[in-house]
C-alpha positions in Angstrom: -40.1 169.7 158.2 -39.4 171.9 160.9 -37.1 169.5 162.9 -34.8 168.8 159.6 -34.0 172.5 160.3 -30.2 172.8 160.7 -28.4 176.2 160.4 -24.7 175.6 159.6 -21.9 177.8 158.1 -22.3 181.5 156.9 -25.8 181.9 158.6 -24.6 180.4 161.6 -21.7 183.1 161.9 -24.3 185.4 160.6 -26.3 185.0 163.9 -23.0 184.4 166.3 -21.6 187.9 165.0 -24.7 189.5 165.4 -25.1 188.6 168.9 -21.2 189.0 169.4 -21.9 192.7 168.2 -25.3 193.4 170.4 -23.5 192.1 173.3 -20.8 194.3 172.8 -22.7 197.4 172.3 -24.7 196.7 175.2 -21.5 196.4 177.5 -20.0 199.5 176.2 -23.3 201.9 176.3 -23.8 201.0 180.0 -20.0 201.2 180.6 -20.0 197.5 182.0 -16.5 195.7 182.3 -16.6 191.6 181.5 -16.5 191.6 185.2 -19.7 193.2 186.0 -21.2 192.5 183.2 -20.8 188.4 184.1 -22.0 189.8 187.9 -25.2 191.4 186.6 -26.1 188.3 184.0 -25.2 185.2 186.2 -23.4 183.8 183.2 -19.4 183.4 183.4 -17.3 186.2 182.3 -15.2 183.1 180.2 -19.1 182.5 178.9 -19.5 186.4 177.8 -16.2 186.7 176.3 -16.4 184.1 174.2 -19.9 185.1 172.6 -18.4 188.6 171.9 -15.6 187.2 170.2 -18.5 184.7 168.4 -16.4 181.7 169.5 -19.9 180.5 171.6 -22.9 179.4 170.6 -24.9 180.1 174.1 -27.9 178.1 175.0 -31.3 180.0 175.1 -31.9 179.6 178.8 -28.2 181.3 178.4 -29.5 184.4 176.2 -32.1 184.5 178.6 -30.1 185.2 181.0 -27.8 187.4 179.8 -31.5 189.6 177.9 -32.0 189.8 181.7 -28.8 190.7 182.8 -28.8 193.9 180.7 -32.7 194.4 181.2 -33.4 194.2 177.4 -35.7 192.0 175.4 -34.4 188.2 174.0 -35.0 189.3 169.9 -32.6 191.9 170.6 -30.1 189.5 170.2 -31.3 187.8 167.5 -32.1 190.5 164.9 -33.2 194.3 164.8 -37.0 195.7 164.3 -38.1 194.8 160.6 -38.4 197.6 158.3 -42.5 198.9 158.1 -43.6 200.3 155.2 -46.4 203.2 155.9 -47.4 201.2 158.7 -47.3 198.4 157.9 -45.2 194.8 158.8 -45.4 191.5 156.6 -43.4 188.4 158.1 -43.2 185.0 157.4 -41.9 182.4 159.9 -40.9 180.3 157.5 -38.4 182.9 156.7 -36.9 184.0 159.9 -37.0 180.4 161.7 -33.7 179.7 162.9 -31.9 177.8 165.8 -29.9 180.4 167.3 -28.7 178.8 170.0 -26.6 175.9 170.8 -29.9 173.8 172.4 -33.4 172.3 170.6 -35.3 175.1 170.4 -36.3 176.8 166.9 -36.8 180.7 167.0 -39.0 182.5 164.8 -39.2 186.3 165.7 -42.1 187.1 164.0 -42.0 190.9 165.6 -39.1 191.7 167.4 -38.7 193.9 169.9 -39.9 197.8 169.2 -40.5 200.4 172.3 -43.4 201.6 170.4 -45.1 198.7 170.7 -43.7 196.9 174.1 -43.7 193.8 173.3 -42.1 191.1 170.9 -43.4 188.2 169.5 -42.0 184.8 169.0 -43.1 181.5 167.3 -41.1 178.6 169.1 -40.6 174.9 168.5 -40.1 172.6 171.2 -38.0 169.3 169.6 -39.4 166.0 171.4 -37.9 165.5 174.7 -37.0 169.8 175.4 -37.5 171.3 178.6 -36.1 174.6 179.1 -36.4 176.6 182.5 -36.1 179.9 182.9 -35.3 182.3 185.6 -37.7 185.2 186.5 -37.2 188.3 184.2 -37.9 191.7 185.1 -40.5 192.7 187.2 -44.1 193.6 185.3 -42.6 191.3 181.9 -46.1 189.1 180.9 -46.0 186.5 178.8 -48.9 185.3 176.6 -48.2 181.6 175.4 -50.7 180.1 172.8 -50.3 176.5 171.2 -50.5 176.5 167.8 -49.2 173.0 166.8 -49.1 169.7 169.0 -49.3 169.9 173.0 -47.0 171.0 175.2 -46.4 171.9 179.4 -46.0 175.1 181.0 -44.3 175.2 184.8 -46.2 178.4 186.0 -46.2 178.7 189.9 -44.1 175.3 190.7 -46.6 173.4 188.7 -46.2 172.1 185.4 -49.4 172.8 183.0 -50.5 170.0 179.7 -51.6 172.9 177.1 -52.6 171.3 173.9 -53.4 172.9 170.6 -55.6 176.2 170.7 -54.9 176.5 174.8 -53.6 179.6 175.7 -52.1 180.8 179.1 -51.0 184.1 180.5 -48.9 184.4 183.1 -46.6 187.3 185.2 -43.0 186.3 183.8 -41.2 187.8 186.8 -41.4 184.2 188.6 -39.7 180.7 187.5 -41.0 179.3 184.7 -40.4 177.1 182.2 -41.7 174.8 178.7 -41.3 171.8 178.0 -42.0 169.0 175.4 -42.4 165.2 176.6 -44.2 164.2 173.6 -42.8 162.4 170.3 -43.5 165.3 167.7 -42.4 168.4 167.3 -44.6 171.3 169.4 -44.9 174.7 168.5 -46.6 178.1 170.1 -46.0 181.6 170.0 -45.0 183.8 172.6 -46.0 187.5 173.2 -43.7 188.9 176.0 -44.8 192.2 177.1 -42.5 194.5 178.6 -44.2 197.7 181.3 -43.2 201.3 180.4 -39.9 202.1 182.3 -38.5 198.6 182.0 -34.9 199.2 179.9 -36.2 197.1 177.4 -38.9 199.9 176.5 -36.5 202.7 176.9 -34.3 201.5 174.7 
């Protein structure tokens, strides 16, 4: 079931040191201290340090913050672009489902981010009882959300939208938004986040 899904030793550092490493990098190839780098994020420079030293496991709204900060995508984070072979990309999310952040919300990146492309896509499960808000990311970043599983709420515009399975919504991301689950099962949809051309998440 997907809400028995707990991730726990190795795979749990697995993730931690990934994003410990990304973060890194991304400090270092724009030549950001802690300092600025906290500055530009809106997340504490404490916060930052200890995810680089993977002694934090951030929240999502967190790693939102922080993909916005630097002005790259949220699966950057998580994992790099699968391999294609002559073309072509087979994934399961059964197989890349994981929690990689300390809150409720289950991750599958079923196409991470790839400039070729300009967008990523996600499948994400909302426990019972999650709401998370997020801030406005870049401007010109749309996000497609369809529900594949349950029923769920959107905030788009101040108000908060029932979606139910099959409903999809899309919506300019460069506002306050926000999901939310008030039901009693689990509710999951996937998520296509397109980033414009010239955004640093395409010219990556």
């Amino acid at each position: 079931m997907l809400c028995a899904l707990q991730l726990t030793g190795p795979l749990m550092q697995e993730i931690s040191q990934y994003l410990a490493v990304t973060l890194r990098q991304l400090r270092s190839d724009r030549g950001w201290s802690l300092d600025r780098a906290a500055s530009e994020c809106g997340v504490s420079k404490a916060m930052l340090g200890q995810i680089e030293r993977g002694e934090s496991s951030p929240t999502v709204a967190t790693l939102w913050k922080i993909a916005s900060g630097f002005g790259t995508s949220l699966s950057s984070f998580i994992e790099p672009p699968p391999t294609e072979q002559r073309g072509v990309t087979l994934r399961s999310a059964d197989t890349v489902r994981q929690r990689p952040a300390a809150d409720a919300m289950l991750i599958a990146p079923l196409f991470p981010f790839d400039p070729r492309y300009g967008f990523e896509l996600f499948e994400l499960t909302l426990l019972p009882g999650y709401e998370r808000l997020s801030e406005p990311h870049r401007p010109g970043v749309v996000e497609h959300v369809v529900v594949v599983r349950g029923s769920m709420e959107l905030l788009v515009q101040g108000v908060w939208q029932p979606l139910k399975e099959g409903e999809a919504v899309r919506f300019a991301a460069d506002q306050p938004h926000g999901y939310r689950n008030p039901g009693a099962v689990p509710a999951v949809f996937h998520n296509l986040i397109y980033y414009p051309p010239g955004n640093d998440a395409q010219s990556r």
